[in-house]
C-alpha positions as CSV (number, residue, x, y, z in Angstrom):
1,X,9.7,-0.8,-42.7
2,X,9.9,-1.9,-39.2
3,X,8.5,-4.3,-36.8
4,X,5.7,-3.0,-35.0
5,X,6.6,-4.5,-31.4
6,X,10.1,-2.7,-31.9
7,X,8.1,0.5,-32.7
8,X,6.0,-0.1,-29.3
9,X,9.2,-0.7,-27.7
10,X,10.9,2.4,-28.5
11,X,7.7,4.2,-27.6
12,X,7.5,2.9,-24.3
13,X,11.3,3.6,-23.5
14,X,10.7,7.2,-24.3
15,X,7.6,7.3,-21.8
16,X,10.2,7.2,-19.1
17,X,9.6,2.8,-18.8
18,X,13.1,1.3,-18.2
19,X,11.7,-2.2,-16.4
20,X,9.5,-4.6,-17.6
21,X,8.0,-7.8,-14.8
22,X,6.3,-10.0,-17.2
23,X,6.3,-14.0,-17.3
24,X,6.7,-15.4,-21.2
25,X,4.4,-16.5,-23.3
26,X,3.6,-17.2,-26.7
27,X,1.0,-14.5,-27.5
28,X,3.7,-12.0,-26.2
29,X,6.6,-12.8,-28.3
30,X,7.1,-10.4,-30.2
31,X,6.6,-7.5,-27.8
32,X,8.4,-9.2,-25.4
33,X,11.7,-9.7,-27.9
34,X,11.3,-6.1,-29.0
35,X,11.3,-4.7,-24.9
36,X,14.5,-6.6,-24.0
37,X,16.3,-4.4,-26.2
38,X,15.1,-1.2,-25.1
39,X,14.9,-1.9,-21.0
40,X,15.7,-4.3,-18.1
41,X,13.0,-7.5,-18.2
42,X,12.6,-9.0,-15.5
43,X,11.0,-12.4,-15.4
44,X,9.4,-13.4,-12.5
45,X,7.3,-17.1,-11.8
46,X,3.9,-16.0,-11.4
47,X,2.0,-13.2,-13.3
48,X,0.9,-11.5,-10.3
49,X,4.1,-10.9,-9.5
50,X,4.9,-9.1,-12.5
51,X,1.7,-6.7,-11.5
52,X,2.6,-6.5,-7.7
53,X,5.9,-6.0,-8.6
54,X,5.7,-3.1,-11.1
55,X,2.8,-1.3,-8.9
56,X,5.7,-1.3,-6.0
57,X,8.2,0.0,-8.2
58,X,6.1,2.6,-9.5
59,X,5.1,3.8,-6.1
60,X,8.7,4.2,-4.7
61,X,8.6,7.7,-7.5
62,X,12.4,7.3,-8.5
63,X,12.0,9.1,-12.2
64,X,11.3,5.6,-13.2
65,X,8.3,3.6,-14.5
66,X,8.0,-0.3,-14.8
67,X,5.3,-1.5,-16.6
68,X,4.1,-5.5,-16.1
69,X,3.6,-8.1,-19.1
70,X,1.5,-11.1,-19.4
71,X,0.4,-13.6,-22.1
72,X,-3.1,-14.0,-23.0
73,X,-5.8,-16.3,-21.3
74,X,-4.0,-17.8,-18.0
75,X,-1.4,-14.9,-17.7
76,X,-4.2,-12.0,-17.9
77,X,-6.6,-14.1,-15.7
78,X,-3.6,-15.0,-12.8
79,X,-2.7,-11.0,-13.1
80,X,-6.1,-9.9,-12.0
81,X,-5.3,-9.3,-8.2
82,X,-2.4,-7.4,-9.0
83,X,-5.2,-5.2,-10.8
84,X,-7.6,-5.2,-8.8
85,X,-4.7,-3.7,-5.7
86,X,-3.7,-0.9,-7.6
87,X,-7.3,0.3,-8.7
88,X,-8.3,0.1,-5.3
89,X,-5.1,1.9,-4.1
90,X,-5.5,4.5,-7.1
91,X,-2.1,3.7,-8.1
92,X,0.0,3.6,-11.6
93,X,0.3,0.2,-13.3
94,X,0.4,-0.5,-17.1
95,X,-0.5,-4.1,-18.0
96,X,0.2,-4.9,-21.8
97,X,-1.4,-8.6,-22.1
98,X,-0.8,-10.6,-25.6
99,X,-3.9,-11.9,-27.4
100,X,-4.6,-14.3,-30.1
101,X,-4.2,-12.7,-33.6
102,X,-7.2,-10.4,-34.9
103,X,-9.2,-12.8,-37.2
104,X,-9.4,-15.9,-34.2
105,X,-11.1,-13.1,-31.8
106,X,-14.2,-14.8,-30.8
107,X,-16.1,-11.7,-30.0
108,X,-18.7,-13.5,-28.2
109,X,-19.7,-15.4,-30.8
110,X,-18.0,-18.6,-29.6
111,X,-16.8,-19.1,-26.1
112,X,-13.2,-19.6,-27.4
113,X,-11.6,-19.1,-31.1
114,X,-8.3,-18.9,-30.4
115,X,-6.2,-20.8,-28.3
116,X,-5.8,-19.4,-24.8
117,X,-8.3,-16.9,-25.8
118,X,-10.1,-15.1,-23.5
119,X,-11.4,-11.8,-23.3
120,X,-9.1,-10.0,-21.1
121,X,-10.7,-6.3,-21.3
122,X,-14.4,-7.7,-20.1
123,X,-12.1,-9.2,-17.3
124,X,-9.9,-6.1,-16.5
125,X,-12.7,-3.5,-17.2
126,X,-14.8,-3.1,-13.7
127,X,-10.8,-2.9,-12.1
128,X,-9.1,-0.8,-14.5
129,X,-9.0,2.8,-15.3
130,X,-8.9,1.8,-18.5
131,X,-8.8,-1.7,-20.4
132,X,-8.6,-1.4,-24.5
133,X,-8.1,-4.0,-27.1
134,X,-5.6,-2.4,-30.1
135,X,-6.8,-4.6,-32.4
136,X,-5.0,-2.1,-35.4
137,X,-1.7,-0.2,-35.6
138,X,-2.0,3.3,-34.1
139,X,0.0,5.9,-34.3
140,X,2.6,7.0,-31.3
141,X,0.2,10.4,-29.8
142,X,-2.7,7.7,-29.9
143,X,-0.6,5.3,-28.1
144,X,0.7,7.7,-25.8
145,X,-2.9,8.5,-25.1
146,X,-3.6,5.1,-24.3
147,X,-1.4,4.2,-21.7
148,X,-1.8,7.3,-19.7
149,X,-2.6,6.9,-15.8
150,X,-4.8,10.0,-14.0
151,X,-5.9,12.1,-16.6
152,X,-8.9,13.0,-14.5
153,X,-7.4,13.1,-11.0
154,X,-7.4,9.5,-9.3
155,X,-4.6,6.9,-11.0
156,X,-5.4,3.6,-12.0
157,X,-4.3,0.5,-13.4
158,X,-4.4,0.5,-17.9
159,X,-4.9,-2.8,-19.7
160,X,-3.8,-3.0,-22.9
161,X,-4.6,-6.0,-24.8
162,X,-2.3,-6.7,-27.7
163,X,-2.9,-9.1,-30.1
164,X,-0.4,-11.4,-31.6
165,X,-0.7,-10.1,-35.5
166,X,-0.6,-6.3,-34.6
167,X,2.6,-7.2,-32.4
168,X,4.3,-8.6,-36.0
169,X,2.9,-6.6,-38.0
170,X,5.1,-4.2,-40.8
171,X,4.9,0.0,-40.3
172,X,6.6,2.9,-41.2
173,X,8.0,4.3,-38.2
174,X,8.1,7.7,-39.4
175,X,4.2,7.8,-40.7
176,X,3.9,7.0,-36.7
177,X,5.8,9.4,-35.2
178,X,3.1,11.8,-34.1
179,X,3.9,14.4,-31.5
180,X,3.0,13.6,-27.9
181,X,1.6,15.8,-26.2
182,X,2.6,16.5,-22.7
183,X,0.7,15.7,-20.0
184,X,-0.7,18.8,-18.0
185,X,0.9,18.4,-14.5
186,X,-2.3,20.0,-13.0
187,X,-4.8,16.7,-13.1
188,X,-6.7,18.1,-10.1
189,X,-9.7,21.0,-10.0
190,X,-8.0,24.2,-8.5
191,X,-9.2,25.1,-5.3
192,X,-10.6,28.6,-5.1
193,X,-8.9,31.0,-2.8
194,X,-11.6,31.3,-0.8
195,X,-12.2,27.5,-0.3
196,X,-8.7,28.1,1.2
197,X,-9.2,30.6,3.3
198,X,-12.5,28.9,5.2
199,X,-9.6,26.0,5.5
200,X,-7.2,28.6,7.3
201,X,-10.0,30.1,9.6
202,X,-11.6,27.0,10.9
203,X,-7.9,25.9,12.0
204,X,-7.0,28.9,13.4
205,X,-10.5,29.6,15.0
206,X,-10.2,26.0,16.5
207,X,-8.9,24.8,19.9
208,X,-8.2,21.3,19.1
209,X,-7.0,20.9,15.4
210,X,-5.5,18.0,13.6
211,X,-4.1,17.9,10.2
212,X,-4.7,13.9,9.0
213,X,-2.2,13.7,5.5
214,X,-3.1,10.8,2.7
215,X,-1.5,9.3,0.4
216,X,-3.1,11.9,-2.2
217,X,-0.4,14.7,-0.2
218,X,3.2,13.4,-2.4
219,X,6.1,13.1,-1.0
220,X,7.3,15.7,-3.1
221,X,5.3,18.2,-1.3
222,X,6.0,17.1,2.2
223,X,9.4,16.8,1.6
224,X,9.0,20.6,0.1
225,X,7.3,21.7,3.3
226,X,9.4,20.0,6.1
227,X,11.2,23.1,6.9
228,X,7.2,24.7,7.9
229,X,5.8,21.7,9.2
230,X,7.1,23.0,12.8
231,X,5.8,26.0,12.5
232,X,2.1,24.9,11.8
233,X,1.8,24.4,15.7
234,X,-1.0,21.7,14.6
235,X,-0.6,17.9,15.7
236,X,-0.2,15.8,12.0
237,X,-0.9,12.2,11.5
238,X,-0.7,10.0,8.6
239,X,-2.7,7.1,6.9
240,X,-1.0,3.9,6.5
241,X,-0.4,4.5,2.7
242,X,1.2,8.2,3.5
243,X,3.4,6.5,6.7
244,X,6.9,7.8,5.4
245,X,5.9,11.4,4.8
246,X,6.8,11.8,8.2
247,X,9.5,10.5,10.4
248,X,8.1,9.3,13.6
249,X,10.2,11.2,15.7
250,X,8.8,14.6,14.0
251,X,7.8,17.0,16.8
252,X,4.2,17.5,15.8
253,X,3.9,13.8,14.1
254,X,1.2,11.7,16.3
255,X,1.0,8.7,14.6
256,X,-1.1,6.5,12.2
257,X,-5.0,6.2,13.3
258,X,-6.9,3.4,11.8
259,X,-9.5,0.9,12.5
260,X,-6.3,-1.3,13.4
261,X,-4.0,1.8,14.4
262,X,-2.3,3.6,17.8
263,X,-4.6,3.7,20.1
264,X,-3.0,7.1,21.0
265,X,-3.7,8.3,17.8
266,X,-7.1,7.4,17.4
267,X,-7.8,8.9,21.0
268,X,-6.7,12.0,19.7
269,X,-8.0,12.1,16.7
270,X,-11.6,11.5,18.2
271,X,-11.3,14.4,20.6
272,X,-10.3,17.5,17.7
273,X,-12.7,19.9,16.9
274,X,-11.7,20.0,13.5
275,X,-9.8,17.4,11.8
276,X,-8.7,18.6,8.2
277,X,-7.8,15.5,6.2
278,X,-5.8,15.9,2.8
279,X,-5.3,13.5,0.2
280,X,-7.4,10.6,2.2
281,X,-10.9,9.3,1.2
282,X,-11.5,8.2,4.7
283,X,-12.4,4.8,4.1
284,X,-14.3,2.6,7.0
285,X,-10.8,1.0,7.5
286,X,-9.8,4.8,8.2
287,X,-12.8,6.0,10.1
288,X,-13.9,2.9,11.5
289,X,-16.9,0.5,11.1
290,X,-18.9,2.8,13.1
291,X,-18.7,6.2,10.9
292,X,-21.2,7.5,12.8
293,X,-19.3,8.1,15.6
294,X,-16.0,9.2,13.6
295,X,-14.9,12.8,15.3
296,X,-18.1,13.1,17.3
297,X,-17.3,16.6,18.2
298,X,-15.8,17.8,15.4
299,X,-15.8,19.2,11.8
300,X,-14.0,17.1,9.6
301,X,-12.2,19.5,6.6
302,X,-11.9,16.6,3.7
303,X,-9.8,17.8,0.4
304,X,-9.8,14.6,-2.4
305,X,-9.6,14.5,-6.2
306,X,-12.5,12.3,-6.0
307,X,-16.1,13.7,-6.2
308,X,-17.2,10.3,-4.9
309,X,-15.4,10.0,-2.5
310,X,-16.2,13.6,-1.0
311,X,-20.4,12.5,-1.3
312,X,-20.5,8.8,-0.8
313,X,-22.5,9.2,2.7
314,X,-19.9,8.4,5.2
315,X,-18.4,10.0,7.5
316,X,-20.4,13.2,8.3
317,X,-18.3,15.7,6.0
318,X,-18.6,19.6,7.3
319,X,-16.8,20.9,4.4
320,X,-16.1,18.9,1.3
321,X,-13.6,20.4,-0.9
322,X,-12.6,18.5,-4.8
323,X,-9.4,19.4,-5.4
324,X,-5.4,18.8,-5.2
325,X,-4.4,18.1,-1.6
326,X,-0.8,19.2,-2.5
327,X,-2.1,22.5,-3.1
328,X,-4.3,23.2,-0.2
329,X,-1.1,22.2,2.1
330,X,0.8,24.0,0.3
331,X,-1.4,27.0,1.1
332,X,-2.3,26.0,5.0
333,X,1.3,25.9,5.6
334,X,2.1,29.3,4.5
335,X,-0.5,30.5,7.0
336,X,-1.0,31.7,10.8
337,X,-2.8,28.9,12.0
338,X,-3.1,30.4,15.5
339,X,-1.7,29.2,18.9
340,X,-2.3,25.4,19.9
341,X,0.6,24.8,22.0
342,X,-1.8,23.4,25.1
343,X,-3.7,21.3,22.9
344,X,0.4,20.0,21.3
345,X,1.2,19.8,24.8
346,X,-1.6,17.4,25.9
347,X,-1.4,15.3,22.8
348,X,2.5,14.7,23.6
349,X,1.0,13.5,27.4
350,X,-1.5,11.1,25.9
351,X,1.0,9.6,23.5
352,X,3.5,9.3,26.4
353,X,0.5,7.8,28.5
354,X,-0.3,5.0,26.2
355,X,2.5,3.1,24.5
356,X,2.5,1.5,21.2
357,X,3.4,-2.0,22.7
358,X,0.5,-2.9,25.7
359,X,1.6,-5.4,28.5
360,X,-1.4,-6.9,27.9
361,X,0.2,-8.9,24.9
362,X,2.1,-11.4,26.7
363,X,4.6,-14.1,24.6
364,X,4.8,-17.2,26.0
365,X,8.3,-18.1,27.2
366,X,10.8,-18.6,24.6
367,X,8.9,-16.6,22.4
368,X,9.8,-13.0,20.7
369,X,6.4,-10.4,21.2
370,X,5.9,-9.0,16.9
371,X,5.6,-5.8,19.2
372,X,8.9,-5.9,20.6
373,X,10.1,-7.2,17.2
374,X,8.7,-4.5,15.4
375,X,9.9,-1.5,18.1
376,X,13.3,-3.2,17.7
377,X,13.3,-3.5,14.3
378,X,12.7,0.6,14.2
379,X,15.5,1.2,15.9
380,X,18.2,-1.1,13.6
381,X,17.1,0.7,10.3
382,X,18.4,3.4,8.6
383,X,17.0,6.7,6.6
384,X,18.0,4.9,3.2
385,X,16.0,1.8,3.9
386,X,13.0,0.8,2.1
387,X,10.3,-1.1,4.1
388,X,7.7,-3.4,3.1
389,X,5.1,-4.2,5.8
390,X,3.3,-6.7,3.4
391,X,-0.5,-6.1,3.3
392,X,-2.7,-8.1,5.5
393,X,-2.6,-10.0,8.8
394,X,-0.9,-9.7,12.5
395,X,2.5,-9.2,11.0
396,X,1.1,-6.1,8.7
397,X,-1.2,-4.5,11.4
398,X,1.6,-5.3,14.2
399,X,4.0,-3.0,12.0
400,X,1.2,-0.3,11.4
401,X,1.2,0.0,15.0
402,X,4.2,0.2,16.2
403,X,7.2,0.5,13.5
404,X,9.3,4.1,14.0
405,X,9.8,5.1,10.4
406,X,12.3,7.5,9.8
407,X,12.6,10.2,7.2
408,X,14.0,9.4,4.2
409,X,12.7,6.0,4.3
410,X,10.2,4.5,1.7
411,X,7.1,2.6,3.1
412,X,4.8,0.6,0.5
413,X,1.8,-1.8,1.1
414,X,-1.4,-2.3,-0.2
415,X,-3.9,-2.1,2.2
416,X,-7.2,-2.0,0.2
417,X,-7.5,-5.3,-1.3
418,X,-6.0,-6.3,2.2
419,X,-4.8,-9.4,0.0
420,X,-2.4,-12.2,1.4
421,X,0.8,-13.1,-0.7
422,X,1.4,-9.0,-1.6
423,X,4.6,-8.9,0.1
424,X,7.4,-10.4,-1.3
425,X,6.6,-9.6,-4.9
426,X,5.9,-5.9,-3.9
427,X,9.3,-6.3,-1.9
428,X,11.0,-7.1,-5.6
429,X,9.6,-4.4,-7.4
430,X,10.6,-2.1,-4.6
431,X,14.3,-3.3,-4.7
432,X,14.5,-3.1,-8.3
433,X,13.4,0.5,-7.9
434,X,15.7,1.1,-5.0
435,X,18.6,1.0,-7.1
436,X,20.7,-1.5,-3.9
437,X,19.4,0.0,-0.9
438,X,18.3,-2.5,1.3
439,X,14.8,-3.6,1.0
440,X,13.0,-5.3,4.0
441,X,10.0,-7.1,4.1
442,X,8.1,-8.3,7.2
443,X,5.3,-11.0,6.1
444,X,3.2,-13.5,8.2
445,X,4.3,-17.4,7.2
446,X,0.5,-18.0,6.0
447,X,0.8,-14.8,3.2
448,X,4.4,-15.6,2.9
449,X,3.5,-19.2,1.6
450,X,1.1,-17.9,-1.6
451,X,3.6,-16.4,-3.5
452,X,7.2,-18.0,-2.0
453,X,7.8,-19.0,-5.8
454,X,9.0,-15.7,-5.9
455,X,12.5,-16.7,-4.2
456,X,13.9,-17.8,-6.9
457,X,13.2,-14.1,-8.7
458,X,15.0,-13.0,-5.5
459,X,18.1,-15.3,-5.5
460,X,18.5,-14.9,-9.4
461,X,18.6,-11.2,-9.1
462,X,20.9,-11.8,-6.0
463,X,18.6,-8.6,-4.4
464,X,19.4,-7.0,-1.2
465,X,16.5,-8.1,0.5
466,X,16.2,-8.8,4.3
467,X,12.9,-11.4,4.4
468,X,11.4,-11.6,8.3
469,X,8.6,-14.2,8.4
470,X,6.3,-14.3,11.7
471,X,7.0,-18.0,11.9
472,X,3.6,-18.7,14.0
473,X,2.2,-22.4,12.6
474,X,-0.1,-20.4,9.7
475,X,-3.0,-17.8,9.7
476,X,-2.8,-16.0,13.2
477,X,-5.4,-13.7,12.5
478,X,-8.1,-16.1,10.9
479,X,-6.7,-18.6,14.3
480,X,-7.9,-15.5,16.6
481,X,-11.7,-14.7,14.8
482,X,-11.8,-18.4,15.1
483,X,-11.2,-18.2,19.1
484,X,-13.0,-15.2,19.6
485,X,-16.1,-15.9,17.6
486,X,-16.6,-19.4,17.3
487,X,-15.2,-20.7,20.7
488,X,-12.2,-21.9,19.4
489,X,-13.6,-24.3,16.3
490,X,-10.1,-24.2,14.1
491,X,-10.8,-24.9,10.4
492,X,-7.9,-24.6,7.8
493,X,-5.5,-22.0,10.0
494,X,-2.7,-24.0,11.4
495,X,-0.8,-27.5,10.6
496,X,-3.3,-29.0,13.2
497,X,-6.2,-28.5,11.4
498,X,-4.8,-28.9,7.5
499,X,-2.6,-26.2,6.4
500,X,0.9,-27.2,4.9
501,X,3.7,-25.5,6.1
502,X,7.2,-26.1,4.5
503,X,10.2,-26.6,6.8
504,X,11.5,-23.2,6.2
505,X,15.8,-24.0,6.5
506,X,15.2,-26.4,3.5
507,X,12.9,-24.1,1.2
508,X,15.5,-21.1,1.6
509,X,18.7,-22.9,1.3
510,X,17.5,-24.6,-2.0
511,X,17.0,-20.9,-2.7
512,X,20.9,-20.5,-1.8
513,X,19.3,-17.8,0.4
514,X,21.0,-17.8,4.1
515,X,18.0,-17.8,6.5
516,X,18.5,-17.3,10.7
517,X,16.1,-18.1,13.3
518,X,15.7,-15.0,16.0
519,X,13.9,-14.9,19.4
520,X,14.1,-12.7,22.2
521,X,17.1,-10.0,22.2
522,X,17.3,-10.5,18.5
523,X,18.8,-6.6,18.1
524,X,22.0,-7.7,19.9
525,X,22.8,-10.9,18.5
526,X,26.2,-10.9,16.2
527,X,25.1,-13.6,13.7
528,X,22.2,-11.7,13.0
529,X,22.8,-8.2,12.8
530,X,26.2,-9.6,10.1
531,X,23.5,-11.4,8.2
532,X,21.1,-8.1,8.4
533,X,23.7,-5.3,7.3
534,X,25.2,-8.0,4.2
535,X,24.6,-7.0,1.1
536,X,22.1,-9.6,-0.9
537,X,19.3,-11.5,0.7
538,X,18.5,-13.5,3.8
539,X,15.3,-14.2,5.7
540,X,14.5,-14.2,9.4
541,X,12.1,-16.7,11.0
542,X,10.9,-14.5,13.9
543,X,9.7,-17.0,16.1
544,X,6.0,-16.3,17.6
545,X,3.8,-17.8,19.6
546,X,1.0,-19.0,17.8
547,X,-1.5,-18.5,20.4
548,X,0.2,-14.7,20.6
549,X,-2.7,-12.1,21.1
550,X,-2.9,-8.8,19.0
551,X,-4.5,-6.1,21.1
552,X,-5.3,-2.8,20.3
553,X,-7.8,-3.3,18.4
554,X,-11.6,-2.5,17.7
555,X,-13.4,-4.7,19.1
556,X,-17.1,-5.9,17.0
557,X,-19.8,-8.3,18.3
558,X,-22.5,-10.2,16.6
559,X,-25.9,-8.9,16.7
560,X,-28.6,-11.1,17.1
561,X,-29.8,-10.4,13.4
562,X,-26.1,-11.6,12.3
563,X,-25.2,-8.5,11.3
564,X,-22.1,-6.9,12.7
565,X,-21.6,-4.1,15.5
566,X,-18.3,-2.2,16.3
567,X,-16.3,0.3,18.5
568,X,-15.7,3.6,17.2
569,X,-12.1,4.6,17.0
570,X,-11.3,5.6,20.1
571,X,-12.4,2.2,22.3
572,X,-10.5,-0.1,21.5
573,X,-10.2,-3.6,23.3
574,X,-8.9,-4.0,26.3
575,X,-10.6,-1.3,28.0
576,X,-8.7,1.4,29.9
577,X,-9.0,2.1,33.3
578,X,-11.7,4.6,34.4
579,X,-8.6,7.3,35.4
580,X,-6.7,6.6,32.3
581,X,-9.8,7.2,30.9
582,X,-10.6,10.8,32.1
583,X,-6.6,11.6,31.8
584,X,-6.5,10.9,28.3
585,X,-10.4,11.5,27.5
586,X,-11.4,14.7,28.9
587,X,-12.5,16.3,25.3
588,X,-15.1,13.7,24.1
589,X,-18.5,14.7,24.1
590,X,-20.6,12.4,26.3
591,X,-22.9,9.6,24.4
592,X,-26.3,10.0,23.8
């Protein structure tokens, strides 16, 4: 006979799990004994660290898995965001969460039976892909089962609820050893050849074609298909979440459109006459607030895994296709998509016409421009580096619109739950998963400051982790809606109005983490480029002005039922002049 939790263990280690991110508690004890034989546990301070931490890793697709691991009551209920991020990002993260023992369920009888109960799959349930209570021994195939992310195209989060008695409890191992079976690596409906072939003739029948590749197209499969990507002849862009499938300085790569994006990009992308986008569910943060006016002269080509997604209503879909995005590249890039080279060749003078960092964003004197930071910052990284543009805020959409990734690099955020505080514990799980290369992370000071407990999870682990924190007095972006729509009444955004800020020198170095103010000319500067190509961490207050602007961007005003109007993609505040305009223009159909 054997313990049960050892069982689990064992199980999970042969699932390809070889890290655990958990914080300890009492209704995981045994589980939690039985994992740190079997993999690396890693304990971190807060529990939705453990869940930021492990989604991060997961995404980096090393071969590995991690897998996060919480008590019951507070642990599942301080986990929740972590959840809520990777079911909105449709990525892979187990959650095994310790409950009281089997006879103290309350089963909403009582409010509470046992202590620190709570029920944890009613919580994790409307976030999850799935959320199970095991409240009995099962055998290894059923467990397998369980556990398993994507069985019906999009990935999600699993919450498995584990109560303290099952945990402990006495089995024959070998009664439990049912075969697993192996998971069918085609998740996706097949798309028909001839679904394929109306793909191949609307690009090659169109004169202004643009291939837009989500996060739904692997890396894998771009990786596979570098070699033909030049010979498409088709401009490519990229969401934010499929940034480092392409390097930046690709010859057909045109950037990252977005409600926050290049405003080259989004220029372009307005103008095709067909715009085929794989892998993305074209979001409003993708197609902007005003759908309506998403492509307004084109067909938009969508391929998802999601049905939804493909009928929800917005934007205006020509051809809706459910299916793998992996294999409908795969196919598209086989073929003779026809001759675009003028259209290639006016794209490469719009993006030369507009650059990424605007003069109209002027730093006040002393201070470094996040543009210029960011462009910089490009050009001192290498292929192997993994980068972590946290997931909200002017330091995350500063780096979406500028930073030069390179092949070979690994980009990660989390843009859907947009939520403050994601960026140094995805950093962690990134650089655990990274296996030493060096992990940067580029985070506003306000986001920085909700999870900065995490430090001492960085200094313990001694991670090579280069921290740069826009150190601007607090919430830029919440300091600028409060300029631009309420004349400039601050609330809760800056030291001046409430917010505590920590001196930042003190808080690292009680970390025993070596931290480095840089301004202007930063790139050049000895001291920091020694501290920046050490191994281990450091952090980097880049010093902003707090009154620094963030412009592109689409602009929205207040209608006078209170109800919000916006730009669509392709005017975005400031305004360009009337001859940029009709340089960079000349394709989009007039308004009506």
């Amino acid at each position: 006979m054997k313990k049960y939790s050892d069982v689990l263990a064992g199980w999970l280690a042969e699932l390809g799990y070889t890290h655990c991110f958990f914080v300890a508690g009492g209704n995981i004890m045994h589980i939690l004994e039985s994992c740190s034989h079997t993999m690396t546990c890693v304990p971190v301070v807060h529990e939705v660290a453990a869940g930021i931490a492990a989604e991060y890793f997961n995404e980096l697709h090393t071969g590995k898995k991690a897998f996060a691991m919480v008590t019951a009551g507070p642990g599942l209920t301080n986990i929740v965001t972590a959840i809520a991020g990777a079911y909105l990002e449709s990525r892979e993260l187990l959650v095994i969460g310790g409950q009281v023992k089997v006879p103290d369920l309350a089963r909403g009888e009582v409010r509470q039976r046992g202590i620190q109960e709570i029920d944890g799959v009613a919580i994790a349930a409307p976030i999850a892909e799935k959320a199970i209570l095991m409240e009995q021994v099962v055998d290894r195939a059923t467990f397998a089962e369980m556990i398993r992310s994507g069985v019906h195209g999009r990935k999600g989060p699993v919450f498995l609820e584990l109560p303290l008695d099952v945990q402990g409890a006495q089995v024959d191992e070998e009664k439990l050893a049912t075969p697993v079976v192996v998971e069918d690596a085609k998740r996706f409906e097949a798309v028909s050849a001839d679904a394929i072939a109306e793909i191949v003739s609307t690009l090659k029948g169109a004169k202004r074609p643009v291939i837009l590749l989500g996060a739904g197209v692997d890396r894998a499969t771009t990786d596979e298909l570098m070699n033909k990507f030049a010979g498409l002849g088709i401009p490519l862009m990229v969401t934010w979440n499929a940034m480092d499938r392409l390097g930046a300085d690709h010859p057909l790569y045109f950037g990252r459109p977005n409600t926050w994006g290049m405003r080259y990009s989004n220029i372009l992308m307005q103008q095709a006459d067909v715009l085929l986008a794989l892998g993305t569910r074209l979001s409003l943060q993708q197609t902007g607030f005003n759908w309506q006016q998403f492509v307004p002269g084109g067909a938009v080509v969508q391929v998802d895994c999601d049905r939804t997604e493909l009928t929800k209503g917005h934007p205006k879909v020509a051809l809706a296709i459910c299916g793998d995005a992996n294999q409908v590249l795969r196919a598209v890039a086989s073929e003779d998509l026809g001759a675009h080279a003028e259209w290639v060749e006016f794209c490469r003078g719009v993006r030369d016409t507009l650059p990424l960092v605007e003069p109209v964003n002027n730093p006040g004197e002393g201070y470094l421009s996040p543009y210029v930071f960011a462009e910089k910052l490009s050009r001192l990284t290498t292929s192997e580096d993994v980068v972590i543009p946290c997931s909200s805020g002017s330091a995350f959409t500063v780096m979406m619109q500028t930073f030069a990734q390179k092949l070979g690099q690994r980009v990660v955020t989390n843009k859907g739950l947009a939520a403050m505080g994601y960026g140094t514990s995805g950093a962690i799980g990134a650089a655990f998963a990274a296996g030493g290369r060096r992990t940067i992370l580029i985070e506003g000071d306000g986001g920085f400051m909700q999870n900065l407990q995490e430090l001492g999870t960085v200094s313990a682990n001694r991670l090579n982790m280069k921290l740069f924190i826009f150190d601007d007095n607090g919430y830029a972006s919440i300091r600028m809606t409060q300029l631009n729509y309420f004349k400039g009444r601050y609330v809760g955004c800056d030291t001046q109005t409430g917010l505590g800020i920590p001196k930042w020198g003190p808080l690292f170095a009680a970390y025993d983490i070596p931290s480095l103010g840089i301004g202007p000319g930063y790139e050049t500067d000895a001291e920091f480029l020694k501290l920046f190509n050490a191994p281990g961490p450091a952090a980097f207050l880049v010093h902003i002005d707090p009154m620094q602007t963030y412009f592109p961007k689409i602009a929205s005003r207040v209608t006078a039922s209170g109800g919000m109007e916006s730009n669509p993609l392709h005017r975005m505040t400031p305004d360009l002049d009337e001859a940029v305009v009709a340089k960079v223009l000349p394709y989009l159909p007039a308004q009506k």
